[in-house]
PDB file of N, CA, C and O in Angstrom, chain B, residues numbered from 101:
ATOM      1  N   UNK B 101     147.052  20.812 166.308  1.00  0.00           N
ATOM      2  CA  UNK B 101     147.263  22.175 165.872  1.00  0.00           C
ATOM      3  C   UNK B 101     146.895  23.112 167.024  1.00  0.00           C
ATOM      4  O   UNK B 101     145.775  23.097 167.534  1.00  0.00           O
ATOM      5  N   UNK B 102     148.085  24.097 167.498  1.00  0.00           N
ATOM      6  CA  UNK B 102     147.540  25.045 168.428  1.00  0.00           C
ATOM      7  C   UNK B 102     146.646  25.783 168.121  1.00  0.00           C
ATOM      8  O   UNK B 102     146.157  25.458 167.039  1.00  0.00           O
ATOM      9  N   UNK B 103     145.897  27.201 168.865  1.00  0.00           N
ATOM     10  CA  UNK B 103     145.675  28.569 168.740  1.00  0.00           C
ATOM     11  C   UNK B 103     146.765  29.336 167.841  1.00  0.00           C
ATOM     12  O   UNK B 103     147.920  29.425 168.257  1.00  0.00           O
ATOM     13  N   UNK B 104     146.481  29.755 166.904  1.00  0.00           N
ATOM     14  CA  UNK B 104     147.836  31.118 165.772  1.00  0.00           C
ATOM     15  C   UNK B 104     147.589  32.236 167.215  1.00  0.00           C
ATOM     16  O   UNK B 104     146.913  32.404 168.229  1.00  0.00           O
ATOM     17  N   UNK B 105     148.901  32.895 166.245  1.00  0.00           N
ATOM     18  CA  UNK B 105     149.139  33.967 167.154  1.00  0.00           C
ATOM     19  C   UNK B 105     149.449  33.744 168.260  1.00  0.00           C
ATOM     20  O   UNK B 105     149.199  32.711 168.881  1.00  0.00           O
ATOM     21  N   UNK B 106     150.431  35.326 168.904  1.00  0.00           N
ATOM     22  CA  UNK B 106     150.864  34.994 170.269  1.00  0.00           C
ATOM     23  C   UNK B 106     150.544  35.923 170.986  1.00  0.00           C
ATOM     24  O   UNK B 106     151.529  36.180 171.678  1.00  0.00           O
ATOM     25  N   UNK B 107     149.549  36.730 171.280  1.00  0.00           N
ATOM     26  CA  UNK B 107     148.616  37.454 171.756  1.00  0.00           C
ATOM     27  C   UNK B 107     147.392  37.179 172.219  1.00  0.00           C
ATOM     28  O   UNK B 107     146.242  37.571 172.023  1.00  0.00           O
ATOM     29  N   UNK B 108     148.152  36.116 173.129  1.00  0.00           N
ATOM     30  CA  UNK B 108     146.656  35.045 173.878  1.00  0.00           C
ATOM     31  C   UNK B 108     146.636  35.940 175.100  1.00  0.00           C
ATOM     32  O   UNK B 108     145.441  36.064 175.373  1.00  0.00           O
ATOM     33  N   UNK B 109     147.454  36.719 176.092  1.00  0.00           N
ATOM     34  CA  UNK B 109     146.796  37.660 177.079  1.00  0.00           C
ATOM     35  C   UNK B 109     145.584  38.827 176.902  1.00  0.00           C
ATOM     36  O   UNK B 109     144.835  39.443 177.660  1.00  0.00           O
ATOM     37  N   UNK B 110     145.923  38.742 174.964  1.00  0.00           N
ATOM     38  CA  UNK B 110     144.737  40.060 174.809  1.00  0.00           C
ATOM     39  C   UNK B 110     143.561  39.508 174.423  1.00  0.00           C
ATOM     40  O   UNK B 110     142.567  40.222 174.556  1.00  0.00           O
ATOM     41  N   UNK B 111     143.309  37.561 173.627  1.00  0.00           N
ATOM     42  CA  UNK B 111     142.780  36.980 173.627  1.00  0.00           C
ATOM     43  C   UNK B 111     141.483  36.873 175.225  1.00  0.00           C
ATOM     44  O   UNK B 111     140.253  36.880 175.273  1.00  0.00           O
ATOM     45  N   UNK B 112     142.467  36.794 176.205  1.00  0.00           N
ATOM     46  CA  UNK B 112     142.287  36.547 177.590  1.00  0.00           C
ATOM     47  C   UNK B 112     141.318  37.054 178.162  1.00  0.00           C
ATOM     48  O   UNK B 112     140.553  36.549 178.984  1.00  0.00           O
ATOM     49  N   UNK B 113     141.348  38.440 177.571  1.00  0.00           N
ATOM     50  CA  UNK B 113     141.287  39.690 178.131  1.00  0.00           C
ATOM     51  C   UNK B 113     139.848  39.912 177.846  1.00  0.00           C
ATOM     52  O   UNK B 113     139.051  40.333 178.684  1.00  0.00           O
ATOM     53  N   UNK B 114     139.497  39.540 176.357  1.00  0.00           N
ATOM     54  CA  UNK B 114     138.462  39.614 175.720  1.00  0.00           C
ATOM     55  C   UNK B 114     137.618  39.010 175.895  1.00  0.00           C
ATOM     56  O   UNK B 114     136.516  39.554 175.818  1.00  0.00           O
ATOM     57  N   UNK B 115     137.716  37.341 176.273  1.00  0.00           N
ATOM     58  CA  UNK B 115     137.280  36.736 176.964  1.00  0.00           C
ATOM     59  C   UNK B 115     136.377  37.016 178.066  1.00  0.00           C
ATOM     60  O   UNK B 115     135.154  36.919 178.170  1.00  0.00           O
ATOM     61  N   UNK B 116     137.453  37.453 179.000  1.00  0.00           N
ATOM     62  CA  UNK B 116     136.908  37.537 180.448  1.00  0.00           C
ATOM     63  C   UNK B 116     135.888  38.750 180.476  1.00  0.00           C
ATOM     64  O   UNK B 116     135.138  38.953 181.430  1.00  0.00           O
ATOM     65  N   UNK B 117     135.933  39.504 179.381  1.00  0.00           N
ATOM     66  CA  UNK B 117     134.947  40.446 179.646  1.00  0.00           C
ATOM     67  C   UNK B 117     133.621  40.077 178.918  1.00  0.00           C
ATOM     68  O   UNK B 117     132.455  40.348 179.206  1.00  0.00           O
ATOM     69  N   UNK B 118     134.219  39.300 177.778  1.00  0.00           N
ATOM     70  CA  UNK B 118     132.569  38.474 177.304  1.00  0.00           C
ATOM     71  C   UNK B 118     132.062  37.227 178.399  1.00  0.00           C
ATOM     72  O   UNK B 118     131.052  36.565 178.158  1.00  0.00           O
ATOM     73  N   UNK B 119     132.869  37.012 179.582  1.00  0.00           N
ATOM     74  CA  UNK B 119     132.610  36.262 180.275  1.00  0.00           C
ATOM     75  C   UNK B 119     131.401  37.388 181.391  1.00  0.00           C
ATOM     76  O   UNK B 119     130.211  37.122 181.558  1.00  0.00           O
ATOM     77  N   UNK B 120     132.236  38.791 182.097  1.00  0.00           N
ATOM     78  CA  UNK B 120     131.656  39.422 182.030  1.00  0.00           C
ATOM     79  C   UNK B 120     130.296  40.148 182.010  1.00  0.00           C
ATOM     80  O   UNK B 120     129.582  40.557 182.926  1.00  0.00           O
ATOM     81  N   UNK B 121     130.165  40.175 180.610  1.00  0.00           N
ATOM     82  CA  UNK B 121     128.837  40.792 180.045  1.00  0.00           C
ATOM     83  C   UNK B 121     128.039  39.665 179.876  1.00  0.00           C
ATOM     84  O   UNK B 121     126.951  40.025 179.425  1.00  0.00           O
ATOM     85  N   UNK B 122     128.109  38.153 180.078  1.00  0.00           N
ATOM     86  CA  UNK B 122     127.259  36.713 180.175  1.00  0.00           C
ATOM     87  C   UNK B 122     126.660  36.665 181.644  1.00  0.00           C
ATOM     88  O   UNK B 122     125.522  36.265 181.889  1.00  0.00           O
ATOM     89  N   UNK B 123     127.722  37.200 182.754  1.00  0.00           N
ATOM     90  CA  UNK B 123     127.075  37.352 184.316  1.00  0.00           C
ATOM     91  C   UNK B 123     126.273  38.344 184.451  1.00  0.00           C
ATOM     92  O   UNK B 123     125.269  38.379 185.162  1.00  0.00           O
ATOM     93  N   UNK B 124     126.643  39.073 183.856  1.00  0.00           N
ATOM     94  CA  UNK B 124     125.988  40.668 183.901  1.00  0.00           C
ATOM     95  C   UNK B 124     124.011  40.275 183.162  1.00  0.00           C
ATOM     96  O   UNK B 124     122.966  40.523 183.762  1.00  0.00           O
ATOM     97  N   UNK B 125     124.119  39.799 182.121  1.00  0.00           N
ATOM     98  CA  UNK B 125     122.973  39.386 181.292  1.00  0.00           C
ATOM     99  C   UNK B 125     122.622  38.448 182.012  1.00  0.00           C
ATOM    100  O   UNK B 125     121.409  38.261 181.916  1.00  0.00           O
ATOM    101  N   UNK B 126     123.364  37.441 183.023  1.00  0.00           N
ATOM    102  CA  UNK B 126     122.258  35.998 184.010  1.00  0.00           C
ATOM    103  C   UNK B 126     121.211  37.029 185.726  1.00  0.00           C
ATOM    104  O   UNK B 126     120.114  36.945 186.279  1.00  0.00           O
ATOM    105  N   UNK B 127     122.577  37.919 185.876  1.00  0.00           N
ATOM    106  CA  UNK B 127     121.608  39.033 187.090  1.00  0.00           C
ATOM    107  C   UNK B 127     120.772  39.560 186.223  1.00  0.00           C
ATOM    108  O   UNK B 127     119.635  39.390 186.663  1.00  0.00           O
ATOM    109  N   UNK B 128     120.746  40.314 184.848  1.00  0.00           N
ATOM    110  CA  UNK B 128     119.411  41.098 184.767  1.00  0.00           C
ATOM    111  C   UNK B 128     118.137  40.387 184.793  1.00  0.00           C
ATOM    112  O   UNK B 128     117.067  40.686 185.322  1.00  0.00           O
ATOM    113  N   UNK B 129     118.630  38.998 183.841  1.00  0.00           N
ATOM    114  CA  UNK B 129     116.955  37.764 184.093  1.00  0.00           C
ATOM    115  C   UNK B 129     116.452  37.615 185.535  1.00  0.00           C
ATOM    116  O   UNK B 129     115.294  37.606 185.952  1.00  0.00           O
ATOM    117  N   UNK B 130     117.926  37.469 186.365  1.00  0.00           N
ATOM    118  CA  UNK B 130     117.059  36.820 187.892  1.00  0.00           C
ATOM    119  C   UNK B 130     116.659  37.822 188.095  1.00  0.00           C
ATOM    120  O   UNK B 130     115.603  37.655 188.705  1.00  0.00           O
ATOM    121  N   UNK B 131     116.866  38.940 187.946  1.00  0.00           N
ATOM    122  CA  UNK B 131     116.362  40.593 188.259  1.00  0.00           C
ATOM    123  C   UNK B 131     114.946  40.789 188.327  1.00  0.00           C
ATOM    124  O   UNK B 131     114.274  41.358 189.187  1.00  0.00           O
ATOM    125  N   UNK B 132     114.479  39.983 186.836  1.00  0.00           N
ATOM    126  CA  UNK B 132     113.664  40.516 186.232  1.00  0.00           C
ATOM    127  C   UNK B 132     113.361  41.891 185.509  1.00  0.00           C
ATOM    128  O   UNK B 132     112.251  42.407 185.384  1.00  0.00           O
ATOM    129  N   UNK B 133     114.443  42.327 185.108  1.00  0.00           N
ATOM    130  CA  UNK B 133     115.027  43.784 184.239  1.00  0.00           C
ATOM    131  C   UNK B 133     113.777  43.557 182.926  1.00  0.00           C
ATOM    132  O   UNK B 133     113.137  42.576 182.547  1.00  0.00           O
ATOM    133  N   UNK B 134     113.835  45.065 182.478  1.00  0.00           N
ATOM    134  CA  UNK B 134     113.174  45.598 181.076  1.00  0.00           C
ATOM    135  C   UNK B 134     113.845  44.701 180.286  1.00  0.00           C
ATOM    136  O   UNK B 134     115.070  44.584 180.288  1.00  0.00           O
ATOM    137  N   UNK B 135     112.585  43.642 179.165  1.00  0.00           N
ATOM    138  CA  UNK B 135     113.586  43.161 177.950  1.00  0.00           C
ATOM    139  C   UNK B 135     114.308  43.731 176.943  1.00  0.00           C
ATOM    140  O   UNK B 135     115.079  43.227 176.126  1.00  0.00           O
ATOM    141  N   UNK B 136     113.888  45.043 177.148  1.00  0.00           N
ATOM    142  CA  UNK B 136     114.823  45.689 175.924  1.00  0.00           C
ATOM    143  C   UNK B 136     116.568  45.946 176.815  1.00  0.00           C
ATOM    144  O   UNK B 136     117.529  46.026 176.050  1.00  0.00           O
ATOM    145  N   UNK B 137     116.804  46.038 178.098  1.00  0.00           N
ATOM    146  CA  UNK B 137     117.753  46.090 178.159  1.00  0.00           C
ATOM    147  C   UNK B 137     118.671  44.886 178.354  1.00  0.00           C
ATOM    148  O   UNK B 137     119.876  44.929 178.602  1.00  0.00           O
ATOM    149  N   UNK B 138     117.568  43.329 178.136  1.00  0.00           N
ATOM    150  CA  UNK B 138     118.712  42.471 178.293  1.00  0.00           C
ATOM    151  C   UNK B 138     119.122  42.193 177.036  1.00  0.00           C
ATOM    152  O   UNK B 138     120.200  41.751 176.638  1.00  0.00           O
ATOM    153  N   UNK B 139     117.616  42.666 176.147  1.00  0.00           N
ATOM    154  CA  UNK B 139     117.994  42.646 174.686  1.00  0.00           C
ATOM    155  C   UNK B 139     119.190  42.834 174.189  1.00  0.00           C
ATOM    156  O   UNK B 139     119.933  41.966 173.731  1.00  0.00           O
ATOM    157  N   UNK B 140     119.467  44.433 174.312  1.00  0.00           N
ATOM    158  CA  UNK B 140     120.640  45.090 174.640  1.00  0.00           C
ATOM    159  C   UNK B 140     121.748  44.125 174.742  1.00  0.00           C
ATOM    160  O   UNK B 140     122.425  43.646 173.832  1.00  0.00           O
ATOM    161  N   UNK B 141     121.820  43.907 176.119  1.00  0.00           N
ATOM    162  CA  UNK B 141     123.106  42.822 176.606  1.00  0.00           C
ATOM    163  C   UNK B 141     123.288  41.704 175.672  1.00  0.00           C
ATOM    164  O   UNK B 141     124.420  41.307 175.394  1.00  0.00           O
ATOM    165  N   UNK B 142     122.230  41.177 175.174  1.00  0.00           N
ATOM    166  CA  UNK B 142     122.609  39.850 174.308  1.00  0.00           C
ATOM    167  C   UNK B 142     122.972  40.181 173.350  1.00  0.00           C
ATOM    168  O   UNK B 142     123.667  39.303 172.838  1.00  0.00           O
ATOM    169  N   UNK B 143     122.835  41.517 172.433  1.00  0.00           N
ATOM    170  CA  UNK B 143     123.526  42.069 171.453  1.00  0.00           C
ATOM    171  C   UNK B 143     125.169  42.870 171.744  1.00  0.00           C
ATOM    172  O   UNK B 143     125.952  42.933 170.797  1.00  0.00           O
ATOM    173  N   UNK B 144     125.403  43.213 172.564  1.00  0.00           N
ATOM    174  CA  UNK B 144     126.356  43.252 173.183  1.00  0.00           C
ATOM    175  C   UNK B 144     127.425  42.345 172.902  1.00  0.00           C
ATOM    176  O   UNK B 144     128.534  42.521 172.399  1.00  0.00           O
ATOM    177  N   UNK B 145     126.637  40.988 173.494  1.00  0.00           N
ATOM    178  CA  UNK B 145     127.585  39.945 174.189  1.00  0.00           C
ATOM    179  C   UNK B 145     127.814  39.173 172.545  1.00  0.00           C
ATOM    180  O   UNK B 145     128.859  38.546 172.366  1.00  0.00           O
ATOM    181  N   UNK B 146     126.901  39.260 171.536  1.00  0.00           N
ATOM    182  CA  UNK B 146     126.867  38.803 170.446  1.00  0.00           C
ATOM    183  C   UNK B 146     127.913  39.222 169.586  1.00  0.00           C
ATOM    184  O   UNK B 146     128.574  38.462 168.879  1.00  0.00           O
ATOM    185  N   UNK B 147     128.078  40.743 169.683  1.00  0.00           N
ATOM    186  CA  UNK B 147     128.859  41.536 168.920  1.00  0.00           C
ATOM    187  C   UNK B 147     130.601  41.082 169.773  1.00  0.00           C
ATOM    188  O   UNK B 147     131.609  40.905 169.089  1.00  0.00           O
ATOM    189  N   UNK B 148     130.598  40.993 171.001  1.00  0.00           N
ATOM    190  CA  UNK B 148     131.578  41.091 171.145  1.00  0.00           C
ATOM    191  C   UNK B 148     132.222  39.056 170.934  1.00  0.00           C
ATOM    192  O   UNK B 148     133.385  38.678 170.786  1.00  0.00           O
ATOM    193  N   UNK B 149     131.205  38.365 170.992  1.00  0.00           N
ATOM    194  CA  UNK B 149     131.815  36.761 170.468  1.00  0.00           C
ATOM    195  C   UNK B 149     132.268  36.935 169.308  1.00  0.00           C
ATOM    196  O   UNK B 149     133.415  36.554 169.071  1.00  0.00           O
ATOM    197  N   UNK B 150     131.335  37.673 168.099  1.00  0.00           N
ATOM    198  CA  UNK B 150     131.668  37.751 166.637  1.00  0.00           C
ATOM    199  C   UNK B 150     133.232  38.490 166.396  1.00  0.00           C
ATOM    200  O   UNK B 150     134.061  38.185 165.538  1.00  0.00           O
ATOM    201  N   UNK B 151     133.317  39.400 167.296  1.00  0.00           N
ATOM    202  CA  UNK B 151     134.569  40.503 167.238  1.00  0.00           C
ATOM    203  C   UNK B 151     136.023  39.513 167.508  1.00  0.00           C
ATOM    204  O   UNK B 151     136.941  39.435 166.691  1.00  0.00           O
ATOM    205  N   UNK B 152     135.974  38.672 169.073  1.00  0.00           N
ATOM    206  CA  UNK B 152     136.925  37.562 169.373  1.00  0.00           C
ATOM    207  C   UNK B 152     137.023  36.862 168.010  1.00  0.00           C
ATOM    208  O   UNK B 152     138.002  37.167 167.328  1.00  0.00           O
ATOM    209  N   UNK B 153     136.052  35.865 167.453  1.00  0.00           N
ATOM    210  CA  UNK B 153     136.051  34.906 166.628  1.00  0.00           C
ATOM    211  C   UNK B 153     136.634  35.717 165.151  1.00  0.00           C
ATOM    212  O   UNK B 153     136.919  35.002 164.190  1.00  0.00           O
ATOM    213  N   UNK B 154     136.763  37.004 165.061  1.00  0.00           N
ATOM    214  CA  UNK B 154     137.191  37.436 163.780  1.00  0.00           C
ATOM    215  C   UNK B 154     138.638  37.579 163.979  1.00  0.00           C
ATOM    216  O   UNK B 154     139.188  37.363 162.899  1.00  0.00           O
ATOM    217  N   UNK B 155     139.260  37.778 164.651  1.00  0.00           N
ATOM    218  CA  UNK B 155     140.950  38.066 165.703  1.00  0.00           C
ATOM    219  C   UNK B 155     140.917  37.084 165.524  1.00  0.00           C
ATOM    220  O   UNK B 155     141.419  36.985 164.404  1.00  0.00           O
ATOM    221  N   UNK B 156     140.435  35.323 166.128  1.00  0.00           N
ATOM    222  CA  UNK B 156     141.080  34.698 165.522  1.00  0.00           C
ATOM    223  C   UNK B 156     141.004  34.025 164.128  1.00  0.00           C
ATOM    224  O   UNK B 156     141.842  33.295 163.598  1.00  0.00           O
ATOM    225  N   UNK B 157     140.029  34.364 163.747  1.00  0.00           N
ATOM    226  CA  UNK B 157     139.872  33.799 161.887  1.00  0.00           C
ATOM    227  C   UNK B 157     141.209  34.653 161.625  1.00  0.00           C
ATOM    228  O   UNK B 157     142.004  34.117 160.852  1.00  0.00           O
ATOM    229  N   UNK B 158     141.549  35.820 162.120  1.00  0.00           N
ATOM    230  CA  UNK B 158     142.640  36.528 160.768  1.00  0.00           C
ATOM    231  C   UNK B 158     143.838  35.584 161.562  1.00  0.00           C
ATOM    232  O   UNK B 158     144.641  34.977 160.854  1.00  0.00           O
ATOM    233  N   UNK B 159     143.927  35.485 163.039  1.00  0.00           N
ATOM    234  CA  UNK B 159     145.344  35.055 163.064  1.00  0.00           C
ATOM    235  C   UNK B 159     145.412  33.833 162.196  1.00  0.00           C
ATOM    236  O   UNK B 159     146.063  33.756 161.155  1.00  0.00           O
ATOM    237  N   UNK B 160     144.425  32.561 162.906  1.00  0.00           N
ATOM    238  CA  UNK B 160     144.648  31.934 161.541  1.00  0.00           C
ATOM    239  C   UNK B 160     144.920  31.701 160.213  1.00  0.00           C
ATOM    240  O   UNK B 160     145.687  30.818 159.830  1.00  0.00           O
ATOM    241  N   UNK B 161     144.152  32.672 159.294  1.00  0.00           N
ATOM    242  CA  UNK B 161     144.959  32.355 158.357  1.00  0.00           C
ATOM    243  C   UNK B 161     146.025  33.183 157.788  1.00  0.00           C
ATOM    244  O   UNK B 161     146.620  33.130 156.712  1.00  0.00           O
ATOM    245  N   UNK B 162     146.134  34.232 159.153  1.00  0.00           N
ATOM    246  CA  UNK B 162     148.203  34.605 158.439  1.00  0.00           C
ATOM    247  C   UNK B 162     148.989  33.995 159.136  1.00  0.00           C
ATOM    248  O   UNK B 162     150.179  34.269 158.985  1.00  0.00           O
ATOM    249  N   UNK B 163     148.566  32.861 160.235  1.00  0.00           N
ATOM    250  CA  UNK B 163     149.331  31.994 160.933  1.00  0.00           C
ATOM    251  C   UNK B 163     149.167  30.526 160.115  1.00  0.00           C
ATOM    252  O   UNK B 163     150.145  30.567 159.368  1.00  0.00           O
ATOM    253  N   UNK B 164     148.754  29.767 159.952  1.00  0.00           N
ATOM    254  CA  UNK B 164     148.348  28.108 159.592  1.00  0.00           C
ATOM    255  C   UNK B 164     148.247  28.067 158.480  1.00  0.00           C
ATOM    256  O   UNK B 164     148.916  27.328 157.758  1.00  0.00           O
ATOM    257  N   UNK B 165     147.291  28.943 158.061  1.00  0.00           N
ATOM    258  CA  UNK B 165     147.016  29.060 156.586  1.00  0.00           C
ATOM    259  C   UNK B 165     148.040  29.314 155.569  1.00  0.00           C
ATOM    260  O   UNK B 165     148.324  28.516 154.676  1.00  0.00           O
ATOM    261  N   UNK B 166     148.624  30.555 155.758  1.00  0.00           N
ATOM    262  CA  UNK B 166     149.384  30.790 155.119  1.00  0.00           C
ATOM    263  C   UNK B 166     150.725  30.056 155.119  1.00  0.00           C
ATOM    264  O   UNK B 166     151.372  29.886 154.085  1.00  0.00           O
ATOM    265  N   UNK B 167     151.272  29.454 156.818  1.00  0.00           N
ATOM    266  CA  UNK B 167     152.706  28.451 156.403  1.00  0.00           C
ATOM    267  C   UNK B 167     151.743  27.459 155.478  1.00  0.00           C
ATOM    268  O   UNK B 167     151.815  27.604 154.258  1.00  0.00           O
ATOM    269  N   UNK B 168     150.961  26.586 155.952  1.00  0.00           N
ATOM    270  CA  UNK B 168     149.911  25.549 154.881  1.00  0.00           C
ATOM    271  C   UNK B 168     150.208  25.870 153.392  1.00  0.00           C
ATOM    272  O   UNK B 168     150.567  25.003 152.595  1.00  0.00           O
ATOM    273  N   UNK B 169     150.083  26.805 153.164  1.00  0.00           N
ATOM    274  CA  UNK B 169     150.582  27.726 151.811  1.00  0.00           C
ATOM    275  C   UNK B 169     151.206  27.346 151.017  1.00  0.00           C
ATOM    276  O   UNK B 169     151.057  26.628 150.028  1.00  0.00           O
ATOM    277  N   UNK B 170     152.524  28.244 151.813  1.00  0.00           N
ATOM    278  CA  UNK B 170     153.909  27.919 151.725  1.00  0.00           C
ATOM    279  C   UNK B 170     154.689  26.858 151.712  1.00  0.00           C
ATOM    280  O   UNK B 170     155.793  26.781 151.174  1.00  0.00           O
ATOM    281  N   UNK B 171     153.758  25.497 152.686  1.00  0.00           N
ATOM    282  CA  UNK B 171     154.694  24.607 152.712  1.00  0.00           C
ATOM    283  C   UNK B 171     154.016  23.345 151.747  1.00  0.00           C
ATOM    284  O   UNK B 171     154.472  22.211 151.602  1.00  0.00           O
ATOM    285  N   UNK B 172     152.990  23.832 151.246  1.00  0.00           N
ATOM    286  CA  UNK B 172     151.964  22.973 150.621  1.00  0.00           C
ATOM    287  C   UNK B 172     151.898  21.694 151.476  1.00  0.00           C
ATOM    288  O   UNK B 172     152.233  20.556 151.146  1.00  0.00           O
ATOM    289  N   UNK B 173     151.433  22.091 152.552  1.00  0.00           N
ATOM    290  CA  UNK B 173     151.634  20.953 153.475  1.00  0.00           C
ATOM    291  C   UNK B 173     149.743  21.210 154.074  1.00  0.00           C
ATOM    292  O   UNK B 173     149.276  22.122 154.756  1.00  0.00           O
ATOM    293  N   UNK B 174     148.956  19.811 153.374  1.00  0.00           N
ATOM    294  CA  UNK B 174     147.169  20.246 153.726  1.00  0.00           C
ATOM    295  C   UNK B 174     146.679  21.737 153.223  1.00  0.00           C
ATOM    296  O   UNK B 174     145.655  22.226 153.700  1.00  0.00           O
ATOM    297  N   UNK B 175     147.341  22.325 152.389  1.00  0.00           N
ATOM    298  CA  UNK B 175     146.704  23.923 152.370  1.00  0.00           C
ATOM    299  C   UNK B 175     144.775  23.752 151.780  1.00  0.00           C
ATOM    300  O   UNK B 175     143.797  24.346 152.234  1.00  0.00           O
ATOM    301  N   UNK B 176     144.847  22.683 150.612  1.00  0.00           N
ATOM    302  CA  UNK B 176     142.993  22.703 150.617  1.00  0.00           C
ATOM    303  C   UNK B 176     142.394  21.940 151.538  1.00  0.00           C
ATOM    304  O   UNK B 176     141.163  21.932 151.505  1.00  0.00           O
ATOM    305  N   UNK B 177     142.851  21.396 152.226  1.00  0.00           N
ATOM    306  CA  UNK B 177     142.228  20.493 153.826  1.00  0.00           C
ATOM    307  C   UNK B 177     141.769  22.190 154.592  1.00  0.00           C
ATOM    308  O   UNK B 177     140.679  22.671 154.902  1.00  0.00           O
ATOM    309  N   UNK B 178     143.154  22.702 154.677  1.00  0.00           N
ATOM    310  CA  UNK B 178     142.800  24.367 155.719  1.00  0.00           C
ATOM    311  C   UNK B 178     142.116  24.928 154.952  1.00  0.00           C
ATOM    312  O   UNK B 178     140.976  25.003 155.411  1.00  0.00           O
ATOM    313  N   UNK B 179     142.234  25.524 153.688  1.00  0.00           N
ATOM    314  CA  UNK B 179     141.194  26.540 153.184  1.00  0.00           C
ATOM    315  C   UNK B 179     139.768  26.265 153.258  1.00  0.00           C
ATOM    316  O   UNK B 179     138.873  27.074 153.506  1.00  0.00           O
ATOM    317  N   UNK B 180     139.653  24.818 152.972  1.00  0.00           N
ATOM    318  CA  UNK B 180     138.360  24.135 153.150  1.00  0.00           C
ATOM    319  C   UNK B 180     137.566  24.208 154.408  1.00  0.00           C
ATOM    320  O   UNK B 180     136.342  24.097 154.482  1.00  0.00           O
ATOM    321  N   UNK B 181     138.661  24.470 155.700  1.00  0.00           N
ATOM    322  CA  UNK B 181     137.745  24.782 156.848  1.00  0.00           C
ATOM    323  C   UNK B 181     137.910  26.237 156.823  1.00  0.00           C
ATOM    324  O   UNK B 181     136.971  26.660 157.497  1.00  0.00           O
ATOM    325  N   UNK B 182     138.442  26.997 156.502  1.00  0.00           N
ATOM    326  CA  UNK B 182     138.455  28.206 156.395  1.00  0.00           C
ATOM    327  C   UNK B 182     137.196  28.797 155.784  1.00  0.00           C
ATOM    328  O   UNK B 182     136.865  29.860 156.309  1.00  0.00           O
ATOM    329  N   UNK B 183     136.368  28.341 154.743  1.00  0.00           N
ATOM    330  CA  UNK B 183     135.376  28.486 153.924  1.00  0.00           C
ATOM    331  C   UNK B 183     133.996  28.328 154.879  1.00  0.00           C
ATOM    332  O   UNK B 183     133.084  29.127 155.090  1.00  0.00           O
ATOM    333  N   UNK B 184     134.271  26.732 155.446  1.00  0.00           N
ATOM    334  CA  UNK B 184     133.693  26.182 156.426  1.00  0.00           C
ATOM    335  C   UNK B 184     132.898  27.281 157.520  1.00  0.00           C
ATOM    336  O   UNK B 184     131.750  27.706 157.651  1.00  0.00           O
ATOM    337  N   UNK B 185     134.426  27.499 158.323  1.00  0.00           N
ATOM    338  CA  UNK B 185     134.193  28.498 159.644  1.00  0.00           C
ATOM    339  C   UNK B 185     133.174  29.881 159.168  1.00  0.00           C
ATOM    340  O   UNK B 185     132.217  30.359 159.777  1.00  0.00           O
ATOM    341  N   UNK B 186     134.012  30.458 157.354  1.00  0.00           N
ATOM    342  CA  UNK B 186     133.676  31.659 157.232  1.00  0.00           C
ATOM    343  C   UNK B 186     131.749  31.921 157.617  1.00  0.00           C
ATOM    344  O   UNK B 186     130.978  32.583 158.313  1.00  0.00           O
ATOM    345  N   UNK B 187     131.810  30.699 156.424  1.00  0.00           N
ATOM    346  CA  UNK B 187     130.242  30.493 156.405  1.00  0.00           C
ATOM    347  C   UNK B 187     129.482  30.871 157.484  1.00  0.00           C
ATOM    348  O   UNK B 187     128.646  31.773 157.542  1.00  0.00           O
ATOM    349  N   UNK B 188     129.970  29.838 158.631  1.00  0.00           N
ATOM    350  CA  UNK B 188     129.661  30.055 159.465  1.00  0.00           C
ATOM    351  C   UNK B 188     129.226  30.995 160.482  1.00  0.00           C
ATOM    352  O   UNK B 188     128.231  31.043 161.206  1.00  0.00           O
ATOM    353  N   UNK B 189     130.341  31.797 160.320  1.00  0.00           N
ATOM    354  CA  UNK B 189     130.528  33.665 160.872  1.00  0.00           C
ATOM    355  C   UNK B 189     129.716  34.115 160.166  1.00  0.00           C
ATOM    356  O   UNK B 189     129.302  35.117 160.749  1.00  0.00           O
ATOM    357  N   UNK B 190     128.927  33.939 158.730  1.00  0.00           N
ATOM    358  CA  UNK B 190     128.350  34.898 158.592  1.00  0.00           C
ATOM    359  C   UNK B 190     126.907  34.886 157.910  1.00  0.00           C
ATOM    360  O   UNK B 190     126.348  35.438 156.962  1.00  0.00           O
ATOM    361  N   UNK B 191     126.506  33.644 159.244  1.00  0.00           N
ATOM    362  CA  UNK B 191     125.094  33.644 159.207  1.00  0.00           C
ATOM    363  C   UNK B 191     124.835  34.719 160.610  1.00  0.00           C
ATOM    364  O   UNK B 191     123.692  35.011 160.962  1.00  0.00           O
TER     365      UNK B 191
END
């Protein structure tokens, strides 16, 4: 099963800047920076993994999920990780 959706350059994009704000947060440690501002950064970098991972929970399930659906082809195998992942997101 691929990635849903076909908006993997903006995927990309998002990425590279949570890639980014991960270099940015490894110089402030070697720095030795104020912890409240790497604090900061790790909330940052937190908010912006949770933000990616929600773009793709939705493509998924108006991509997989929903043909799964439609074609009753595994749809409680997918919803079941769908439940799975949600959980997951929202500890």
């Amino acid at each position: 099963m691929a990635l849903c959706g076909d908006d993997h350059p903006k995927l990309i994009a998002r990425i590279n800047r949570i890639e980014g704000q991960i270099r940015g947060l490894k110089k402030m440690v070697e720095e030795n920076q104020d912890c409240m501002q790497v604090l900061k950064q790790i909330a940052a970098a937190g908010g912006a993994l949770r933000s990616l991972g929600a773009i793709i929970l939705e493509d998924h399930l108006k991509g997989c999920v929903a043909n799964a659906i439609r074609n009753q082809d595994h749809e409680s195998e997918l919803i079941a990780e769908v439940v799975d992942i949600f959980n997951k997101f929202s500890k």
